[in-house]
C-alpha positions as CSV (number, residue, x, y, z in Angstrom):
1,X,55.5,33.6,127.0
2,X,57.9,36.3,126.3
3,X,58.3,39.6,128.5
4,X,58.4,41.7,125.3
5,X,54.9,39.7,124.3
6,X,53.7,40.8,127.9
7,X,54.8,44.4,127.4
8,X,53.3,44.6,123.8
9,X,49.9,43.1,125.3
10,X,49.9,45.6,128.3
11,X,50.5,48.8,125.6
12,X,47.6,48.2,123.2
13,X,45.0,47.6,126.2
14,X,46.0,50.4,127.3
15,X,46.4,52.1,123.8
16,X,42.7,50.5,123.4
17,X,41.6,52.2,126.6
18,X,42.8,55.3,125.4
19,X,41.1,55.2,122.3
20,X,37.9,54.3,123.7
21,X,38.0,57.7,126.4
22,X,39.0,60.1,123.5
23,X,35.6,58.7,121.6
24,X,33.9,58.9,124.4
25,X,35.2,62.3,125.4
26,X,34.4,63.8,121.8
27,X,31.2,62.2,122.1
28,X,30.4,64.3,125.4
29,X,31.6,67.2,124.1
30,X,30.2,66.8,121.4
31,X,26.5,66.7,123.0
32,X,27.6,68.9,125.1
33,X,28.7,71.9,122.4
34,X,25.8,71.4,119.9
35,X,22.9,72.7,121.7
36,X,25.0,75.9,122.8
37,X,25.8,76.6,119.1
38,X,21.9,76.3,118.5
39,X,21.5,78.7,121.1
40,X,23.6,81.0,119.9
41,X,22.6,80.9,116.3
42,X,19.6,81.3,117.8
43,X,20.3,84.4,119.4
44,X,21.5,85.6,116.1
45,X,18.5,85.3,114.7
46,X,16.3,86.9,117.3
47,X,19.1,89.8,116.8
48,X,18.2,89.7,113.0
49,X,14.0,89.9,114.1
50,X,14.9,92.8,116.2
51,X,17.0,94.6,113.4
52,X,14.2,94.2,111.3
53,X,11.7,95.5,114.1
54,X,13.5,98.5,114.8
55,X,14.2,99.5,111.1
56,X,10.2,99.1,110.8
57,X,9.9,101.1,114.0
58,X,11.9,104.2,112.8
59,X,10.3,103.7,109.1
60,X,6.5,104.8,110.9
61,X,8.0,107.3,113.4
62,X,9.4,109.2,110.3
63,X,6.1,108.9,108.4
64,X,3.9,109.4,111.2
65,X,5.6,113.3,111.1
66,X,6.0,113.8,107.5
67,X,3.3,112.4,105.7
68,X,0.2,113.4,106.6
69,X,-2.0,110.9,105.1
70,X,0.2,108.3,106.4
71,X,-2.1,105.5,108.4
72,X,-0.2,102.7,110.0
73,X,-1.9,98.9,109.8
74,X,-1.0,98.8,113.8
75,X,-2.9,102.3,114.1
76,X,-6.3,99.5,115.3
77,X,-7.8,101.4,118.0
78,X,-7.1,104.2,121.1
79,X,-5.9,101.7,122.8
80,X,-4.0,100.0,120.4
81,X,-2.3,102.5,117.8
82,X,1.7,103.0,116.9
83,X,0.9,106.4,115.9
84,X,-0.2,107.5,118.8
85,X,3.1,106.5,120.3
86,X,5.1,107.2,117.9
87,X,4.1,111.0,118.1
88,X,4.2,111.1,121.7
89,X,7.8,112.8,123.6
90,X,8.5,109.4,125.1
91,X,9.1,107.7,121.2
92,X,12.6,110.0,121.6
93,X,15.3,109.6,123.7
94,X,18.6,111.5,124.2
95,X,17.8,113.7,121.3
96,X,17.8,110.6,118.9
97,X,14.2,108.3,118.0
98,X,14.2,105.1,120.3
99,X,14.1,103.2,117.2
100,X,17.7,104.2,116.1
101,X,18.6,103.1,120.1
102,X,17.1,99.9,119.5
103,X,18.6,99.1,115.7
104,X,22.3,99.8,117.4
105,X,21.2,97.9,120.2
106,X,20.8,94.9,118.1
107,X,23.5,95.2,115.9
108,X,25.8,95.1,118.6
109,X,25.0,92.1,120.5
110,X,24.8,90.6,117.1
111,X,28.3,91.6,116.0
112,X,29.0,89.8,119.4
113,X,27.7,86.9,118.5
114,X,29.2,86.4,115.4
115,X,32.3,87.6,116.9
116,X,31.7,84.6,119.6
117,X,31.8,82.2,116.2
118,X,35.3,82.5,115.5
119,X,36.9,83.7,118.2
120,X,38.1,80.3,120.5
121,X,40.5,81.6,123.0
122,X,38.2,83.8,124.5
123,X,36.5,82.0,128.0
124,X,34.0,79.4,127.1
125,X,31.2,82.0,127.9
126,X,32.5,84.2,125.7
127,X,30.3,86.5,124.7
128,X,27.3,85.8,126.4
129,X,28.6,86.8,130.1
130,X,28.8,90.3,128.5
131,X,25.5,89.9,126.2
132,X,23.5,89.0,129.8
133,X,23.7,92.3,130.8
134,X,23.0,93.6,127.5
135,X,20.2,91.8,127.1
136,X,18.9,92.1,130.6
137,X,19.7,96.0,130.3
138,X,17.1,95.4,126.9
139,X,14.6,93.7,129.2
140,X,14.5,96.0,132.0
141,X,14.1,98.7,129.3
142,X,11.3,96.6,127.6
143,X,9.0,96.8,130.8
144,X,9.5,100.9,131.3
145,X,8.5,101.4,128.0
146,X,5.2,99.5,128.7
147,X,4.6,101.2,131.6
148,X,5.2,104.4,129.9
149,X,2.4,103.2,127.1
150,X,-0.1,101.9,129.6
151,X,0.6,105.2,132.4
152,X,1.5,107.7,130.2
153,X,0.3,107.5,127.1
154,X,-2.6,105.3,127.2
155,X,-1.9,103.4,124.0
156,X,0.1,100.6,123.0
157,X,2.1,99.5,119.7
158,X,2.1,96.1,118.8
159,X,5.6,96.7,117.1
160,X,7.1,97.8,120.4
161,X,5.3,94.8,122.0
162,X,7.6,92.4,119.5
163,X,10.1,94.3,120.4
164,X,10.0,93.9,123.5
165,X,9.0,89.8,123.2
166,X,12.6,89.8,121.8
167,X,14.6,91.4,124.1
168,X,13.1,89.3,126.8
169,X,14.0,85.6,124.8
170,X,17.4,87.0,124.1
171,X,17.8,87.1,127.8
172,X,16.5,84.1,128.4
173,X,18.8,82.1,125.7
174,X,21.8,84.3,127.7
175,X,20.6,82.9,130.5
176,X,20.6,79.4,129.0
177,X,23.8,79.2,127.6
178,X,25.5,80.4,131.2
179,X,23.6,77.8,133.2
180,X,24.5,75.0,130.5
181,X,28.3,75.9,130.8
182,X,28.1,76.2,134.4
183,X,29.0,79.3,134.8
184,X,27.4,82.3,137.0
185,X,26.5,85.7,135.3
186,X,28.8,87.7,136.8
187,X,32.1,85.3,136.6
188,X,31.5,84.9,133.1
189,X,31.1,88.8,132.2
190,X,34.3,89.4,134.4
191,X,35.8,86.9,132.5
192,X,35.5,88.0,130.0
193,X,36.5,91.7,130.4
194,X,39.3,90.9,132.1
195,X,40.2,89.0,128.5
196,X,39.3,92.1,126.4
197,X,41.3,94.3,128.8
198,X,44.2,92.3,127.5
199,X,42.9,93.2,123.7
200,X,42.5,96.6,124.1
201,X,42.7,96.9,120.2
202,X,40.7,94.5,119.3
203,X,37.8,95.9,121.4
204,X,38.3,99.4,120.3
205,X,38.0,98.6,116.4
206,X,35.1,96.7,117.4
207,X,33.0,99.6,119.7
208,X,34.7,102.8,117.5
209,X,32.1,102.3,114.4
210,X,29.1,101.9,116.5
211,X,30.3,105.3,118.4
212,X,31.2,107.0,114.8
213,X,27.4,105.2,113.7
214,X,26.2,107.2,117.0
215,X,27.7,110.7,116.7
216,X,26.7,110.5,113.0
217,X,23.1,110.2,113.9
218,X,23.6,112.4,116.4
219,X,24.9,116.0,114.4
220,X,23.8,114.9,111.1
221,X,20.1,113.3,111.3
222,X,17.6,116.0,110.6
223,X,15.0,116.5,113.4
224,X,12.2,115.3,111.5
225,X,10.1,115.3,114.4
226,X,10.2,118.7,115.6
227,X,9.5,120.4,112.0
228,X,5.9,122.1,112.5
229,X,4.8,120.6,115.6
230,X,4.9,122.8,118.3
231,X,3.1,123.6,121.5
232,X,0.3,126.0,121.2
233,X,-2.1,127.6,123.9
234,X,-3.2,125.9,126.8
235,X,-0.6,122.8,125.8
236,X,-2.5,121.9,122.6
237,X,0.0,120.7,119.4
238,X,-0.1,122.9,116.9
239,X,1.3,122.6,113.5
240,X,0.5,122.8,109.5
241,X,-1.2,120.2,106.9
242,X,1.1,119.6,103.7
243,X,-1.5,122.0,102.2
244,X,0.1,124.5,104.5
245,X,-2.9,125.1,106.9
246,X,-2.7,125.7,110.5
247,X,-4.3,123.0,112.7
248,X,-4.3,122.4,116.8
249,X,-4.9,119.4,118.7
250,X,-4.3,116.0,117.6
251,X,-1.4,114.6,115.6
252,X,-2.6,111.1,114.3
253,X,-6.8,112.7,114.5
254,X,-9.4,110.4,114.8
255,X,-11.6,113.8,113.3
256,X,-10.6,116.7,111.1
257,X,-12.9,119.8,111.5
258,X,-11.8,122.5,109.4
259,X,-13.6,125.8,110.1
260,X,-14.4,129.0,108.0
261,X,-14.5,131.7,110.0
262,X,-14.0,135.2,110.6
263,X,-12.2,137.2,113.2
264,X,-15.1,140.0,114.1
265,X,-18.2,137.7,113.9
266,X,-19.6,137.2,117.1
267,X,-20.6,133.8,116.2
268,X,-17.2,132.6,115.7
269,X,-16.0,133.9,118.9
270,X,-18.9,131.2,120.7
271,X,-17.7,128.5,118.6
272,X,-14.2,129.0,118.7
273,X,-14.7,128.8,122.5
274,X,-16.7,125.7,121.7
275,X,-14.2,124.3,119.9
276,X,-11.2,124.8,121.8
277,X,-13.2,123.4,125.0
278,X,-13.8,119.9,122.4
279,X,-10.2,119.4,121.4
280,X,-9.1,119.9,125.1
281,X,-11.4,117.1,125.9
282,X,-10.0,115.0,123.2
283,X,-6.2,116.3,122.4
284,X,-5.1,112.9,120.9
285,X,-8.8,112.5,118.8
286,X,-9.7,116.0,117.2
287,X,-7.9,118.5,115.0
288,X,-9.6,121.7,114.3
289,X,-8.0,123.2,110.5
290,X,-8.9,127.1,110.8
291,X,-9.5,128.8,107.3
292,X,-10.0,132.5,106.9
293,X,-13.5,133.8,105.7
294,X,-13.7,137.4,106.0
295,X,-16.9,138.9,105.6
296,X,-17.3,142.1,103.3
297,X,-19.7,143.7,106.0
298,X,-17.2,143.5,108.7
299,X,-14.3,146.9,107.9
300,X,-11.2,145.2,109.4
301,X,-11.9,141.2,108.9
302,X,-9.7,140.9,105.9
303,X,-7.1,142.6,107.4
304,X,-7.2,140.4,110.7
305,X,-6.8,137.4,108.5
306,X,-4.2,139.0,107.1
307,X,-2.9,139.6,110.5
308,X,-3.5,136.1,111.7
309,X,-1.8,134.4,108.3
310,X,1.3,137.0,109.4
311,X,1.6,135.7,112.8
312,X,1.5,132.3,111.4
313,X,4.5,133.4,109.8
314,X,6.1,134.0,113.0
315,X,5.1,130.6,114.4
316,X,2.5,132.7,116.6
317,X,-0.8,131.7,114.8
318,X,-2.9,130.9,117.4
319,X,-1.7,132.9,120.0
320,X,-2.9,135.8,116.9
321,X,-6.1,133.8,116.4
322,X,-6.8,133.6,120.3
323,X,-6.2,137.4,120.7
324,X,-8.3,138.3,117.5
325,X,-11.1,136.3,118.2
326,X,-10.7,138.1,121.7
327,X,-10.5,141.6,120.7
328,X,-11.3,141.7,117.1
329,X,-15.3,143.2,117.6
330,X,-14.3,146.5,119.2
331,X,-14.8,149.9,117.4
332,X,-11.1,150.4,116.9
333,X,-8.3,148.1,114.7
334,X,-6.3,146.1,116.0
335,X,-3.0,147.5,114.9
336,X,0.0,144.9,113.8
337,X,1.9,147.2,116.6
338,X,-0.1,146.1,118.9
339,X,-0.8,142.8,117.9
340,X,2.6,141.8,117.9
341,X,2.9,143.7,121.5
342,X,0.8,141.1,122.6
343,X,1.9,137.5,121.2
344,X,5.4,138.9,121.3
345,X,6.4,138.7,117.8
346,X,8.4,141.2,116.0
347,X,6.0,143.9,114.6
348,X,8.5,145.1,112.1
349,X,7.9,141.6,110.0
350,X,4.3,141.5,111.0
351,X,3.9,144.9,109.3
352,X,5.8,143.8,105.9
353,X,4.5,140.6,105.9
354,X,0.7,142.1,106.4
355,X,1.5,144.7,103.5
356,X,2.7,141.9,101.3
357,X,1.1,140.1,98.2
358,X,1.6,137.1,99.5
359,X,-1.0,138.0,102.9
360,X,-3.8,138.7,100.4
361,X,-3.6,136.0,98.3
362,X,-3.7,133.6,100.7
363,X,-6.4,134.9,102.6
364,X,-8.1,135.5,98.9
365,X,-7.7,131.6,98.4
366,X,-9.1,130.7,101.8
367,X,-12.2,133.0,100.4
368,X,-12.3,131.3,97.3
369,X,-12.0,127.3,98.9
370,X,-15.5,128.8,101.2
371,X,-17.6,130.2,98.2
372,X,-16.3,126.5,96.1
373,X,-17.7,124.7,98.8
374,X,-21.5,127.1,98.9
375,X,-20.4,128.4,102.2
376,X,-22.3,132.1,102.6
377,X,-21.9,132.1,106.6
378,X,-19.6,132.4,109.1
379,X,-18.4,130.4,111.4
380,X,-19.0,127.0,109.2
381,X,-17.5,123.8,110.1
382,X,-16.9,121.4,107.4
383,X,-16.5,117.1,108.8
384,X,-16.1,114.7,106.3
385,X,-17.8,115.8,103.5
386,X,-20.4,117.3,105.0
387,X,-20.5,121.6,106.2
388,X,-22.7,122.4,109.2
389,X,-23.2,126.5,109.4
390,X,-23.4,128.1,113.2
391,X,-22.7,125.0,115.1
392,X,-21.9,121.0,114.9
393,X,-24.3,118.8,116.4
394,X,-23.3,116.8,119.4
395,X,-24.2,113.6,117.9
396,X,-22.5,114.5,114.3
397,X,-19.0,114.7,116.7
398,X,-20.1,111.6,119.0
399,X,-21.1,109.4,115.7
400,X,-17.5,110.0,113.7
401,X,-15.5,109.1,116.8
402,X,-17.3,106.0,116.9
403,X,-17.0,105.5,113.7
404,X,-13.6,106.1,112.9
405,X,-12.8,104.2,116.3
406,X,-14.6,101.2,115.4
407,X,-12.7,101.6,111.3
């Protein structure tokens, strides 16, 4: 045999080894890359749920405050009701609904993602060194905000509660994706910011929208969630009904009780005690809506409705109401001079506002809603569809909690 024969037999064994480890290295790699790109399309997705989550989120935490015949289909029981989180301080954060947090939350680690797609000179983590913390950040964030509902505010949101079910799997499949590589959480995220450092452009056109999306949100979304609610005395929220009426204690009521009353029956100073003393045992389950009826037999009633409509005007209602109900039976007026004295409210507008058409029409129409429904005492309470003169019964109270709790 010939040398060249020899030489040409060693070359295509070794030609045929050659071949055989690049097929069995793409093979490998090939098992090896497939379930990380399911992870990661995977983590895209759960981006996507959260997106959709969020946006659903900030939908009921704008309705919750503007419409208020609005009734969420997560609104179940006390213990289970979105509304009842969504009103409460802790469904804000940083001036800015927790919702909007969470949709830019999402949107970023997704941008990431799909960045991660076509960008394959990053590290071989790249991005999910950087979208561990994120996500773990997300976690963390999950479990105070359910100790805030349970601690806090006594009521949960199943909507949070997915929420939060998909900040903890995006961890996890983080979590996966590192350990499958091989690589530790912390090499891979300074890995990889020690590779953006050296595209500082690159990372800046990515964050800049997201932080012109922020400050946008920031000066030029309307605080929806501050318009008409207000603290009122003793701590109670106060605020007005789209019909314009001034109501205090709960947002999201389990009861409405509206009341007709006037400001120098003695009557109605017992049960506005009375009534006060029920919505501070239930804040979160019983509204009280206060309508003026003015008896003709009492000389100033009229014109303390007029006085307490005024103060309204002012944002003092109750403080007005509280005072009147207080003072309103002695022999002597109570002046607007001294009324606004003692809520602190300017008693030059009190004055205009009191000699105004506008005062004695609406007191007029409160007048006219009583003597529509047969009312022909003060104070009457009018539940459901049903008006109880002097007092409610215990057990009328007791029965539509239950009721509407068990609806």
């Amino acid at each position: 045999m010939r040398k060249d024969d020899n030489n040409s037999g060693f070359e295509q064994v070794i030609g045929d080894r050659y071949k055989t480890s690049s097929v069995s290295l793409d093979r490998t790699l090939g098992k090896k890359d497939r379930p990380i790109i399911g992870w990661r399309i995977a983590f895209l997705i759960l981006c996507t749920v959260g997106v959709i989550l969020s946006a659903d989120l900030l939908r009921l935490h704008f309705k919750v405050f503007k419409d208020p015949n609005y009734h969420a289909f997560c609104a179940m029981s006390e213990q289970v009701n979105c509304e009842t989180v969504a009103i409460s301080k802790y469904a804000v954060f940083a001036g800015l609904p927790v919702a909007i947090w969470g949709l830019l939350g999402y949107f970023f680690m997704g941008g990431l993602c799909v960045w991660g797609f076509f960008n394959h000179r990053q590290p071989t983590s790249w991005p999910f060194g950087i979208l561990f913390c994120l996500s773990l950040f997300s976690a963390l964030v999950s479990i105070a905000l359910f100790i805030i509902s349970h601690f806090l505010i006594h009521s949960f949101c199943i909507i949070c509660a997915g929420a939060y079910l998909t900040n903890f799997l995006l961890c996890g499949l983080t979590l996966g994706d590192l350990r499958h590589l091989k690589s530790g959480p912390f090499a891979a995220v300074r890995s990889e910011i020690q590779t953006l450092a050296k595209k500082k452009f690159s990372s800046l056109l990515y964050v800049a929208p997201f932080v012109a999306i922020l400050l946008a949100f920031w000066f030029f979304l309307p605080t929806y969630w501050q318009v008409g609610i207000m603290t009122g005395p003793g701590g109670l929220l106060v605020g007005n009904t789209a019909e314009g009426f001034h109501w205090i204690g709960a947002r999201a009521p389990v009861v409405d009780i509206v009341e007709f009353s006037d400001y120098q029956c003695p009557h109605c100073g017992r049960g506005h005690m009375e009534i006060r003393t029920l919505i501070r045992k239930h804040p979160d389950k019983i509204r009280l809506i206060h309508r003026h009826y003015p008896l003709r037999r009492h000389p100033y009633a009229f014109d303390y409705s007029k006085l307490a409509y005024c103060s309204g005007k002012q944002d003092h209602f109750w403080e007005a109401n509280d005072y009147l109900f207080k003072t309103g039976r002695r022999s002597d007026p109570v002046t607007p001079k001294e009324l606004a004295a003692a809520i602190q409210i300017s008693p030059k507008l009190l004055s205009e506002c009191v000699d105004s058409k506008e005062a004695q029409t609406e007191v007029a129409n409160d007048i006219a809603a009583a003597r529509a429904l047969n009312i022909r005492r003060t104070p009457t309470y009018v539940v459901g569809n049903k008006t109880y003169p002097g007092r409610i019964p215990k057990k009328v109270i007791s029965a539509a909690l239950q009721q509407k709790q068990n609806k």
